[in-house]
C-alpha beads as a LAMMPS data file, in Angstrom:
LAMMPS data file: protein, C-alpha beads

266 atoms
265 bonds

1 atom types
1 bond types

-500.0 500.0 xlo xhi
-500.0 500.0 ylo yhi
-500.0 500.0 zlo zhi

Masses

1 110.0

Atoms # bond

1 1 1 0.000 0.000 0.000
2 1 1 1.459 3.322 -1.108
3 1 1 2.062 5.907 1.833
4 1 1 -0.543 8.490 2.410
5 1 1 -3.616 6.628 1.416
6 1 1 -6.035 5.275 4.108
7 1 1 -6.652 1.737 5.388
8 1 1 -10.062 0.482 4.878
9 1 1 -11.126 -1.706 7.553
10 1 1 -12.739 -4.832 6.020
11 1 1 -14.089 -7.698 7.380
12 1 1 -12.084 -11.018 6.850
13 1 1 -9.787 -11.293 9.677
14 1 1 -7.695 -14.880 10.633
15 1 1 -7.922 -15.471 14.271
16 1 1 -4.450 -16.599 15.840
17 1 1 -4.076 -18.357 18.901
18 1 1 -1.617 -16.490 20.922
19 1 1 -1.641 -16.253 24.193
20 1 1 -2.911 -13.131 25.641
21 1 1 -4.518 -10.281 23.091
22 1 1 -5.764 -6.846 23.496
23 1 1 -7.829 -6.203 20.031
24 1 1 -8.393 -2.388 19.461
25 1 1 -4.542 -0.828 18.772
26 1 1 -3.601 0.714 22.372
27 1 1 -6.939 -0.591 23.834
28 1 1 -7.576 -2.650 26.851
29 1 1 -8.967 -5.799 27.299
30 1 1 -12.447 -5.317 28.197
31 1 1 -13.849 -8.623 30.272
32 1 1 -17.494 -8.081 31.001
33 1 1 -16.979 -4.489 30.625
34 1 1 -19.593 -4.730 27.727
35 1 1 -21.184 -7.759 27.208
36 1 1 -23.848 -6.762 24.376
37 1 1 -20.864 -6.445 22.071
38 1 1 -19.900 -9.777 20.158
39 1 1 -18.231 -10.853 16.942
40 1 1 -20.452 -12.255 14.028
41 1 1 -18.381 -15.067 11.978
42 1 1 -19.830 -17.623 9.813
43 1 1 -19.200 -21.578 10.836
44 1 1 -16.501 -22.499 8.100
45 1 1 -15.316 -19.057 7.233
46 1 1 -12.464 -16.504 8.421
47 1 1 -14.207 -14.109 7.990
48 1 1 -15.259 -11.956 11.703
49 1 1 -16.849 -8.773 12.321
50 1 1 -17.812 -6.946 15.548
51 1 1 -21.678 -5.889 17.087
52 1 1 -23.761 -4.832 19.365
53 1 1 -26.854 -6.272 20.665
54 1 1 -29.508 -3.760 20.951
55 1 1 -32.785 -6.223 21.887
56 1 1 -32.658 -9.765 22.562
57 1 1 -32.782 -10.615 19.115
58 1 1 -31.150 -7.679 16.775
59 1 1 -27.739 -7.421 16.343
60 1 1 -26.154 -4.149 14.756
61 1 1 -23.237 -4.428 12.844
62 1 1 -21.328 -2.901 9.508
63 1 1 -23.130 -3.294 6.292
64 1 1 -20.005 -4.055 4.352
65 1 1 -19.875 -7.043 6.719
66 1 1 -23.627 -8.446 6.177
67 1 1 -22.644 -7.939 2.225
68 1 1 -19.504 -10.098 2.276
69 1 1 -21.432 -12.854 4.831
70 1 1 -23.889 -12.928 1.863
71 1 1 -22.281 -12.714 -0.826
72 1 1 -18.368 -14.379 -0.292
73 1 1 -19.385 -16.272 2.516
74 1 1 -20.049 -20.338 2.977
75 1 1 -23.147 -20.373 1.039
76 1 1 -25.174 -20.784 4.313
77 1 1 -28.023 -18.177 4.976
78 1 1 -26.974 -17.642 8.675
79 1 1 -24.041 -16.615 10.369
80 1 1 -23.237 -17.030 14.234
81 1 1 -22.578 -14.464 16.813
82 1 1 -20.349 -14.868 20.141
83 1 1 -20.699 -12.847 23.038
84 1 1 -17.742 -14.292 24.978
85 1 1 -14.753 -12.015 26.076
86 1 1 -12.505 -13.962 24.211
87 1 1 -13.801 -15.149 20.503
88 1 1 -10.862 -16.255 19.061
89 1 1 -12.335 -19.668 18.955
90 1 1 -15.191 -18.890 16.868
91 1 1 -17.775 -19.933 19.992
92 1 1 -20.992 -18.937 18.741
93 1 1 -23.794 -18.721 20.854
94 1 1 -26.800 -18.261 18.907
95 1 1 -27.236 -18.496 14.840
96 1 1 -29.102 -15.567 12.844
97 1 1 -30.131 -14.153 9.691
98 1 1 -27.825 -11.126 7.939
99 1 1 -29.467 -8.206 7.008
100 1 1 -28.350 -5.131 4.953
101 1 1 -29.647 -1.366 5.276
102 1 1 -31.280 -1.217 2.014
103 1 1 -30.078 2.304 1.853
104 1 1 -26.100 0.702 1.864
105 1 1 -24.126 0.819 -1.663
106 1 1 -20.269 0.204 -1.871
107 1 1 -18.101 -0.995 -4.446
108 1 1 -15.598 -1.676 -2.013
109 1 1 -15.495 -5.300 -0.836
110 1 1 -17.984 -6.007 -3.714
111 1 1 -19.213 -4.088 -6.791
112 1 1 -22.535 -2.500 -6.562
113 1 1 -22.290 0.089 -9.281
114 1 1 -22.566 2.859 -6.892
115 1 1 -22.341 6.436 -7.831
116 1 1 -19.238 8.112 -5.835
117 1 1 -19.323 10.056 -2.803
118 1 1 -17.032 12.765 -3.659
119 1 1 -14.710 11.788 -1.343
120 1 1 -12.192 9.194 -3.777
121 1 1 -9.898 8.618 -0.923
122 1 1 -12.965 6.450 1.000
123 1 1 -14.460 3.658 -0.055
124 1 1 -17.656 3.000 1.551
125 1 1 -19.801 4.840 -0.346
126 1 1 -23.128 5.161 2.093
127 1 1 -25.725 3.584 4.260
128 1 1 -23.001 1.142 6.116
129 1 1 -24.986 -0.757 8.427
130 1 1 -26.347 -3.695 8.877
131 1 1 -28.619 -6.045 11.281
132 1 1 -28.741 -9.807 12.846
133 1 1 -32.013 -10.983 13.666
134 1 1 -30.846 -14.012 16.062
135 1 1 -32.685 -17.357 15.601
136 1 1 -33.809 -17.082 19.499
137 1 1 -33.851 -14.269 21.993
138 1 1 -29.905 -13.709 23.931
139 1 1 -30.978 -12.263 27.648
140 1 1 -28.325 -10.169 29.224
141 1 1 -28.605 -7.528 32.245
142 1 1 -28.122 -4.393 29.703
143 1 1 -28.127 -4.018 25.994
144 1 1 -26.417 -1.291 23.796
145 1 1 -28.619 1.677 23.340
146 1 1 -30.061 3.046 20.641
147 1 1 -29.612 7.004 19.854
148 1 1 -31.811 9.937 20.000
149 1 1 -32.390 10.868 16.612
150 1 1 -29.809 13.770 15.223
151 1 1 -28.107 13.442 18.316
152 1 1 -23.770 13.440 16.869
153 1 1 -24.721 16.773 15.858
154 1 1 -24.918 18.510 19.067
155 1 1 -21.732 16.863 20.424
156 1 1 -19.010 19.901 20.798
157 1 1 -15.780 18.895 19.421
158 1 1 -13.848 16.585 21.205
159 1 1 -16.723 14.573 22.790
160 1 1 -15.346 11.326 24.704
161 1 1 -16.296 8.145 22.849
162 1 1 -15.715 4.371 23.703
163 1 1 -15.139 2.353 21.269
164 1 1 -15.723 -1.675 21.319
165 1 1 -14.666 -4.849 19.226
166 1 1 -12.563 -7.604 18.650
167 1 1 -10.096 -6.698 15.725
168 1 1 -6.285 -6.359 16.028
169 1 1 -4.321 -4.506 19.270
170 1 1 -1.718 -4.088 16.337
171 1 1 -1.196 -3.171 12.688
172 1 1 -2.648 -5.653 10.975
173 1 1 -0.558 -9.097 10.447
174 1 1 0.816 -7.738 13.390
175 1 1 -1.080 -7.621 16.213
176 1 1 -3.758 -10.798 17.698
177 1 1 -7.161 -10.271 17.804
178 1 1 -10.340 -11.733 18.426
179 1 1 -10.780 -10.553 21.892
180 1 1 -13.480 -8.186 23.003
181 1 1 -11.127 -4.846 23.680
182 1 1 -11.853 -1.233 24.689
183 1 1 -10.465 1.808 24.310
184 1 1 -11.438 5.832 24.587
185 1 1 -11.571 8.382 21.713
186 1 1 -12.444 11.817 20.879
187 1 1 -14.693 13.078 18.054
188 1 1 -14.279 15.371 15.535
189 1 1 -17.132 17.261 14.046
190 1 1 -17.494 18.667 10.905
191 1 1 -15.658 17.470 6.887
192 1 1 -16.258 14.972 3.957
193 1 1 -19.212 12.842 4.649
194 1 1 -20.072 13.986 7.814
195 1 1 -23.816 13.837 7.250
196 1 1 -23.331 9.696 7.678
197 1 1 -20.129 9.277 9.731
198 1 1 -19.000 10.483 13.053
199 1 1 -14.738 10.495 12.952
200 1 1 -12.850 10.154 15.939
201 1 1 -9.355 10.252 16.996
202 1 1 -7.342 7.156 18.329
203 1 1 -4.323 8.958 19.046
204 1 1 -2.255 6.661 21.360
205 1 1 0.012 9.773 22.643
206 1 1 -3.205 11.090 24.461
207 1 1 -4.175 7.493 26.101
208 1 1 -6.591 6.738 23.180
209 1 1 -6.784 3.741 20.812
210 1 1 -8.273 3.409 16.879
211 1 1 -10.114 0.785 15.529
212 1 1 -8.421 -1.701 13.572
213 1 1 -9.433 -4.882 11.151
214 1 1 -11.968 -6.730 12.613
215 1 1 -13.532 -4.154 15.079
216 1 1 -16.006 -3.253 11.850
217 1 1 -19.273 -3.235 12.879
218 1 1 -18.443 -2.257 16.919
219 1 1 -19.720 -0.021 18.505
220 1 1 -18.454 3.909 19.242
221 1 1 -20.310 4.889 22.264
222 1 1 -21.113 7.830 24.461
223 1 1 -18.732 7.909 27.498
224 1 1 -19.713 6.478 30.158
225 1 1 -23.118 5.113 28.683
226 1 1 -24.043 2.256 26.428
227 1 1 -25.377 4.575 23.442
228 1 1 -23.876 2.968 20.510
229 1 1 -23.687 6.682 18.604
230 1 1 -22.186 4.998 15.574
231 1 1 -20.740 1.687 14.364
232 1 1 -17.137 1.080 13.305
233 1 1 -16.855 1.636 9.665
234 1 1 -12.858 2.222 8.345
235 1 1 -10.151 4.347 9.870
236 1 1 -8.080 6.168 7.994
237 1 1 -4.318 6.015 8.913
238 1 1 -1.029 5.736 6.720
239 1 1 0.286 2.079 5.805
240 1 1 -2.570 0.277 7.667
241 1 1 -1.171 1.381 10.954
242 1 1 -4.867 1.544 12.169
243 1 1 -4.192 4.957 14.302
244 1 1 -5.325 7.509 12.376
245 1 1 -9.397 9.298 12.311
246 1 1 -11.890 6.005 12.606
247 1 1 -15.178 6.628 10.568
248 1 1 -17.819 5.299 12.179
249 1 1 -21.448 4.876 10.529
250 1 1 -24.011 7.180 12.693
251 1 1 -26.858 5.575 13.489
252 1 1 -28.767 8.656 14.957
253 1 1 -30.071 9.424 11.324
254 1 1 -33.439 8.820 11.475
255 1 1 -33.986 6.664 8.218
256 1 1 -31.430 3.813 9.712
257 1 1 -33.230 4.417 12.961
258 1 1 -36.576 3.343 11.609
259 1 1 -34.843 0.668 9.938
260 1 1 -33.548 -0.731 12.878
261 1 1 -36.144 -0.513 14.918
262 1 1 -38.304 -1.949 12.371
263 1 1 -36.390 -5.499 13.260
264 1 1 -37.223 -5.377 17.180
265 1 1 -40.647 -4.920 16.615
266 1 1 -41.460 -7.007 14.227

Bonds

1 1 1 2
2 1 2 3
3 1 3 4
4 1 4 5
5 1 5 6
6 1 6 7
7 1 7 8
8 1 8 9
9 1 9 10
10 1 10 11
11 1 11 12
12 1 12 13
13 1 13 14
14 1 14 15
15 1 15 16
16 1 16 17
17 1 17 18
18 1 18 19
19 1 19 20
20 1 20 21
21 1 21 22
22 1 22 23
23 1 23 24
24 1 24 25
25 1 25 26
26 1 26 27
27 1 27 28
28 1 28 29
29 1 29 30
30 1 30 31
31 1 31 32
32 1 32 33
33 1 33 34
34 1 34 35
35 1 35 36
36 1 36 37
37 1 37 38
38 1 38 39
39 1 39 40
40 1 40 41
41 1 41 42
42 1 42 43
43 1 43 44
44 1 44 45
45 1 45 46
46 1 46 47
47 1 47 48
48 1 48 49
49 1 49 50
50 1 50 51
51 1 51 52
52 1 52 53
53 1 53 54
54 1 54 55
55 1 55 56
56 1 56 57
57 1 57 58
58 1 58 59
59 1 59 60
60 1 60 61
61 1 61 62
62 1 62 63
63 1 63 64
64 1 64 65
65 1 65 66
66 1 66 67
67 1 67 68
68 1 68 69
69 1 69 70
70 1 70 71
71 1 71 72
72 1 72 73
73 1 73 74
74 1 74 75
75 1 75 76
76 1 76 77
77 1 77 78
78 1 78 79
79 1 79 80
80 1 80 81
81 1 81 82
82 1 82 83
83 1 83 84
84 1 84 85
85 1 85 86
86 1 86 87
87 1 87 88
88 1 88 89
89 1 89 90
90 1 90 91
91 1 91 92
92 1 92 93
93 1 93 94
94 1 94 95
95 1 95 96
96 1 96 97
97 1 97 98
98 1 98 99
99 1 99 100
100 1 100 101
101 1 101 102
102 1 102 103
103 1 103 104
104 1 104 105
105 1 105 106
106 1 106 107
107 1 107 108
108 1 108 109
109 1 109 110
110 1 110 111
111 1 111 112
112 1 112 113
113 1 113 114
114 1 114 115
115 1 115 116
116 1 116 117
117 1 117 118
118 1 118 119
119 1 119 120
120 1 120 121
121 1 121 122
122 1 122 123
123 1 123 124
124 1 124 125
125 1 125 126
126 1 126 127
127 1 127 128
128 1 128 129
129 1 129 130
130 1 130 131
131 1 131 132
132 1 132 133
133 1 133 134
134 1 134 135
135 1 135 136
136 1 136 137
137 1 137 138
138 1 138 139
139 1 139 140
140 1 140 141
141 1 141 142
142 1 142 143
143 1 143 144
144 1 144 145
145 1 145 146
146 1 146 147
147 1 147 148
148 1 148 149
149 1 149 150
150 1 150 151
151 1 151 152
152 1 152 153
153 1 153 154
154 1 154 155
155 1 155 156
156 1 156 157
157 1 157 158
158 1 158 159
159 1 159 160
160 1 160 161
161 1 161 162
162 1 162 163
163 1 163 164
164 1 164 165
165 1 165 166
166 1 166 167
167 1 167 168
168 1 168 169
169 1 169 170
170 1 170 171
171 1 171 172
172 1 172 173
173 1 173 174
174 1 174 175
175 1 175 176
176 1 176 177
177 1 177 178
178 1 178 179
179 1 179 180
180 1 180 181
181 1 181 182
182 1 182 183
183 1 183 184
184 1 184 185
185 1 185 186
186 1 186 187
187 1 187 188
188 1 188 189
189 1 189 190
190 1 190 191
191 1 191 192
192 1 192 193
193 1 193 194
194 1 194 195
195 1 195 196
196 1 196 197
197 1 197 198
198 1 198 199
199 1 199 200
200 1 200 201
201 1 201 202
202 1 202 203
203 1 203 204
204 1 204 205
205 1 205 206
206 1 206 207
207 1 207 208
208 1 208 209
209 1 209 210
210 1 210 211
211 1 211 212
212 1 212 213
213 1 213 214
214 1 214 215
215 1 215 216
216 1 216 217
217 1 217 218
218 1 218 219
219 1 219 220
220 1 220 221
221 1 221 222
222 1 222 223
223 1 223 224
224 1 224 225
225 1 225 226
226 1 226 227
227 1 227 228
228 1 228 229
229 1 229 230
230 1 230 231
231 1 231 232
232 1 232 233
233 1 233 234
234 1 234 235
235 1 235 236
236 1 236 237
237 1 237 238
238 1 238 239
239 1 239 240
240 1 240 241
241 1 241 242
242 1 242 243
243 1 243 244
244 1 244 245
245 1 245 246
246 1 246 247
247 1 247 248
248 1 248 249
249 1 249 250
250 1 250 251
251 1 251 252
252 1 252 253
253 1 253 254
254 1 254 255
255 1 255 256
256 1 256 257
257 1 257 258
258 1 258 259
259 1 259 260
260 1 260 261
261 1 261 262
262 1 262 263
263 1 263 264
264 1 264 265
265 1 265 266
């Protein structure tokens, strides 16, 4: 990869079996810290995502993910989801069916024809989001919450975030992953496509960590609450060293809101 362009995250990740992991470059191991989020795989693949359970039975994640499941994946019409601290042996829990935000398009992963952004340096093009619905209901104490709609756009600059997932503690090829890790950022308001993603700074000088392959999907919460504002998207950083500005895909716009919401109540 030449210098200067940005690392997409993307989904397939190969789980190694070291010893001790941390996930999220410069995060922490998380424990029980925050059980709703879990990594979606698919029994016979590599390929593993992170999520958040927002209802016993919906699981938010990246649309680029649910597209690749679909379309590059086994061949099966399910995929699994763990909720275990540490996933790097694939130990799913409960079975569901991938969805994709019908407003997602992307010829990144996958060609969909999409017409560009205007931003040829990204690319996810829009909508980035995507649902589990889980063969049977997952009861935990607390789920990740939903957001008030519009709500990233009141945040003043510099906003604490936490972000959640399971994808490398290192540059990837470098670093182990596949265990649930945390780590605080800061927003930034404001730019190219701001209108569907909320960016956010990982910079490990100031105690922060970025998201990293295999944390797609995860969520970026509010400090100190569990309101997933946005769901781990790419981050773009020089040579893949995954600690540059994460994009995340916000979820307080109303139309993915609906969307979403349309899968718990149904």
């Amino acid at each position: 990869m030449r210098r200067g362009l940005p690392f997409l995250l993307v989904a397939i990740v190969v789980l190694a079996t070291a010893s001790s992991a941390q996930a999220i470059v410069n995060g922490q191991p998380d424990g029980n810290g925050h059980p709703y989020v879990g990594m979606v795989f698919q029994t016979g693949s590599e390929a593993a995502c992170s999520g958040t359970l927002v209802s016993p039975t919906v699981f938010v994640t990246a649309g680029h993910c649910m597209d690749n499941f679909i379309v590059n994946g086994t061949g099966a019409a399910d995929v699994q989801v763990g909720f275990h601290p540490d996933e790097r042996d694939y130990d799913a829990q409960v079975s569901g069916t991938p969805h994709v935000y019908p407003g997602w398009c992307s010829n990144d992963l996958n060609y969909h024809g999409c017409p560009p952004h205007g931003f040829p340096l990204v690319n996810f093009e829009h909508g980035d989001v995507g649902v589990v619905v889980l063969d049977h209901a997952v009861v935990m104490s607390r789920y990740g919450q939903l957001p008030q709609p519009g709500v990233v756009d009141t945040l003043p600059q510099k906003t604490r975030v936490t972000n959640v997932g399971f994808g490398h503690d290192a540059a990837p090829n470098d670093g182990d992953h596949g265990i649930r890790t945390v780590a605080a950022g800061e927003t930034f308001s404001g730019g190219p496509l701001a209108d569907e993603f909320l960016k956010s700074s990982g910079n490990p000088s100031r105690d922060m960590g970025g998201i990293c392959r295999g944390d797609d999907g995860g969520p970026e919460l509010l400090e100190g609450t569990d309101v997933v504002l946005a769901t781990h998207s790419f981050n773009y950083s020089s040579n893949g060293s995954c600690n540059g500005i994460g994009y995340s895909f916000r979820l307080d716009q109303p139309a993915v809101l609906a969307w979403i919401r349309s899968w718990i109540t149904n």
